[in-house]
C-alpha positions in Angstrom: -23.5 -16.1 -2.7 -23.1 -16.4 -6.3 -23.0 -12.3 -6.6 -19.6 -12.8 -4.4 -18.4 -16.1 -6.4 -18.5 -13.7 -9.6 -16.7 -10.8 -8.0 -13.8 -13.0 -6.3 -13.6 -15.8 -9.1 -11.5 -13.3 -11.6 -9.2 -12.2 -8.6 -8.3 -15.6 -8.0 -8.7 -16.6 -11.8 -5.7 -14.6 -12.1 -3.7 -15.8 -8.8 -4.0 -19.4 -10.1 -2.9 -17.9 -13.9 0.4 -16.9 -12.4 0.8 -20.0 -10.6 -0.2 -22.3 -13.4 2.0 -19.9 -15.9 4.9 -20.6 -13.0 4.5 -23.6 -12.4 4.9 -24.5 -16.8 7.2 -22.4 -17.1 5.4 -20.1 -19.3 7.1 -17.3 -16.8 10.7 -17.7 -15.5 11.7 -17.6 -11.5 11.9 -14.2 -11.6 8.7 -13.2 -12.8 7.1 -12.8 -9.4 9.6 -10.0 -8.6 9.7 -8.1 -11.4 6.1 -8.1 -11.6 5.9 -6.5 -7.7 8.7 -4.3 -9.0 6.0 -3.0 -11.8 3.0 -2.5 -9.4 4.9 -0.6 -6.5 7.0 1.3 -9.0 4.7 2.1 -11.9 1.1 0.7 -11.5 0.3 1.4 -8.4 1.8 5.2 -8.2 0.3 6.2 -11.2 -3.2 5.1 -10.1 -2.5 6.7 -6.4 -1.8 10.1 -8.3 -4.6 9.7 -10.7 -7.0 9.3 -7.7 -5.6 12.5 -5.5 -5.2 14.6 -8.2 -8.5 14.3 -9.3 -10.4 14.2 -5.9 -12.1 17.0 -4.2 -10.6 17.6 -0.4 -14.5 17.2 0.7 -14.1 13.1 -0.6 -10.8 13.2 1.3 -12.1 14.0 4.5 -13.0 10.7 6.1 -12.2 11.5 9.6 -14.5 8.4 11.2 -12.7 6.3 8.1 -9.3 7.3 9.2 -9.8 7.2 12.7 -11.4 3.2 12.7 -8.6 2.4 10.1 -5.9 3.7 12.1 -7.3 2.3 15.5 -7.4 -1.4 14.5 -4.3 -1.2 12.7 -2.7 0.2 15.6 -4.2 -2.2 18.3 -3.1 -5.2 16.1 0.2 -4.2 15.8 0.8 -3.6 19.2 -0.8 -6.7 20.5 1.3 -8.4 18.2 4.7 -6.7 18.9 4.1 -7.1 22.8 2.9 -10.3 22.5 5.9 -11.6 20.3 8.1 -10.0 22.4 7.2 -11.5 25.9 7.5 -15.1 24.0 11.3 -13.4 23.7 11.6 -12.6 20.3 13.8 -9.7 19.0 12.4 -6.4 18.6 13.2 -6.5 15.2 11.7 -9.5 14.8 9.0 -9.0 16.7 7.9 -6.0 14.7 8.1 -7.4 11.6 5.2 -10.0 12.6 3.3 -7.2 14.1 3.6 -5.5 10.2 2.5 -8.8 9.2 -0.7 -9.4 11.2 -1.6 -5.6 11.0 -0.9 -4.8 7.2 -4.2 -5.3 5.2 -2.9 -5.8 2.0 -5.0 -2.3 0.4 -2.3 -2.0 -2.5 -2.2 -5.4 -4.4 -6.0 -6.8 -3.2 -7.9 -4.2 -1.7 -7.6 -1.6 -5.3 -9.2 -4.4 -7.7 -11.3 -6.2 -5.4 -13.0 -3.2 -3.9 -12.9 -1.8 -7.7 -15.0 -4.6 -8.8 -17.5 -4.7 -5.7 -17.9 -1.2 -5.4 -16.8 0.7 -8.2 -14.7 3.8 -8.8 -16.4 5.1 -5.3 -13.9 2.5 -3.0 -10.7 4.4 -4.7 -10.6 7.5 -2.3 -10.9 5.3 1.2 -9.1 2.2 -0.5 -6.2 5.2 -1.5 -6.3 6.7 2.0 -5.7 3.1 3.7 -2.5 2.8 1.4 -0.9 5.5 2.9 -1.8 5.1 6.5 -0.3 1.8 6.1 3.3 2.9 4.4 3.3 6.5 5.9 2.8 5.4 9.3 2.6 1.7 10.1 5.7 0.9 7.8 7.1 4.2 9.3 6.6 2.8 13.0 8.0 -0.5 12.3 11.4 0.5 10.0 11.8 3.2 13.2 11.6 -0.3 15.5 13.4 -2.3 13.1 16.6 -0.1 13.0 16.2 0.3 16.8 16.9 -3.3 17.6 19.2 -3.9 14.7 21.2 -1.2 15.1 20.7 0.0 18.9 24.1 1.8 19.2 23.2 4.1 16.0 21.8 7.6 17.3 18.2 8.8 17.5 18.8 11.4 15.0 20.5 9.3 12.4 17.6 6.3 13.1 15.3 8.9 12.1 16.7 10.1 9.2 17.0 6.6 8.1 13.8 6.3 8.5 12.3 9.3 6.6 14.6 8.4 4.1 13.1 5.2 3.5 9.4 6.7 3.3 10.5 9.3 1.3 12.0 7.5 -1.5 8.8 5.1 -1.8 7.1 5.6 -4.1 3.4 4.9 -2.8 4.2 7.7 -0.6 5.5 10.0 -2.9 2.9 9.8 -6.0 -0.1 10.7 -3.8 1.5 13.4 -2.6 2.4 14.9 -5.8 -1.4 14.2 -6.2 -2.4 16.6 -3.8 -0.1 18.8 -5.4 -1.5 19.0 -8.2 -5.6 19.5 -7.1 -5.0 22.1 -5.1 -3.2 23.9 -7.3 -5.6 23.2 -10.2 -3.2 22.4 -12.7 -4.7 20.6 -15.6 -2.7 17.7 -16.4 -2.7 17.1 -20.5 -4.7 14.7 -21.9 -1.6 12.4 -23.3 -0.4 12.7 -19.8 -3.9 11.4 -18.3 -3.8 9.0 -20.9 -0.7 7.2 -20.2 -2.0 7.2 -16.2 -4.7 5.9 -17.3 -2.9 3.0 -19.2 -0.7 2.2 -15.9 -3.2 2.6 -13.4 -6.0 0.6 -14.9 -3.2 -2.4 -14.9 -3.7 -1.8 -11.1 -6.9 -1.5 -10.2 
């Protein structure tokens, strides 16, 4: 019990500094955003990179991993989604509360809190999880979004919204690249891997 206290006590040490620094006014109202704009733009991509492009595709293969992850996401989702939408809510939404009961948050809790428990070993599954979730769960419901939203708009140009959307995010993008870069086995220079490091530790 007290092995757990330690591990979660700094996590929520520095939810409760935010809110206290909030709250004073030691941050302004806009802090909050700006900080998510940070993470998802800069912290969090350069610490998905930094963990693809240094993994071997043997620590990437997790095919039980994947398959459990994407089967309970999935199941929640759509017993959410149907659910919400025989109470008679609009697909839209409907999906959005099926996101929201089926999105673990992998990105903003699951990096440093599996970081702390379990060390640099819970970056390749926690990594994997990420994009699951904005690849294809975030994929799935923008695709159901823009369908009840915007039902007279064509399949094709749905779609293209769609891939759009996943294609510009940059959670989505950065491991890719990644990827990219172990199997090609480019070095990357050690001011480069320095300044990752710099950004991605603010992550994890």
């Amino acid at each position: 019990m007290l092995n757990t206290l330690s591990i979660l006590l700094p996590i929520f040490g520095l939810i409760a500094a935010g809110f206290i620094s909030r709250k004073t006014g030691v941050l302004g109202p806009t802090a909050a955003s700006e900080l998510n704009r940070y993470v998802v733009w800069l912290a969090l991509p350069a610490l998905l990179f930094d963990i693809m492009a240094h993994s071997h595709w043997q620590a990437l293969f997790l095919p039980a991993f994947i398959n459990v992850y994407l089967l309970g996401t999935g199941i929640i989702f759509l017993l959410i989604l149907v659910w919400r939408l025989s109470q008679g809510k609009h697909l839209a939404d409907a999906s959005v509360d099926g996101v929201a009961a089926a999105y673990s948050n992998t990105g903003y809790v699951g990096f440093p809190l599996l970081f702390l428990v379990f060390g640099a070993s819970s970056q390749v599954p926690t990594t994997i999880a990420s994009i699951i979730v904005v690849c294809i769960l975030f994929s799935i419901a923008i695709m159901l979004i823009e369908t009840g939203l915007q039902a007279e708009k064509a399949l094709h140009l749905r779609i293209k919204s769609v891939l759009s959307a996943v294609f510009r995010n940059p959670l989505v993008v950065s491991p890719i690249a990644g990827v990219m870069v172990a199997a090609s086995g480019f070095t990357i220079p050690g001011s480069v891997e320095t300044f990752l490091h710099i950004l991605s530790d603010s992550a994890s």
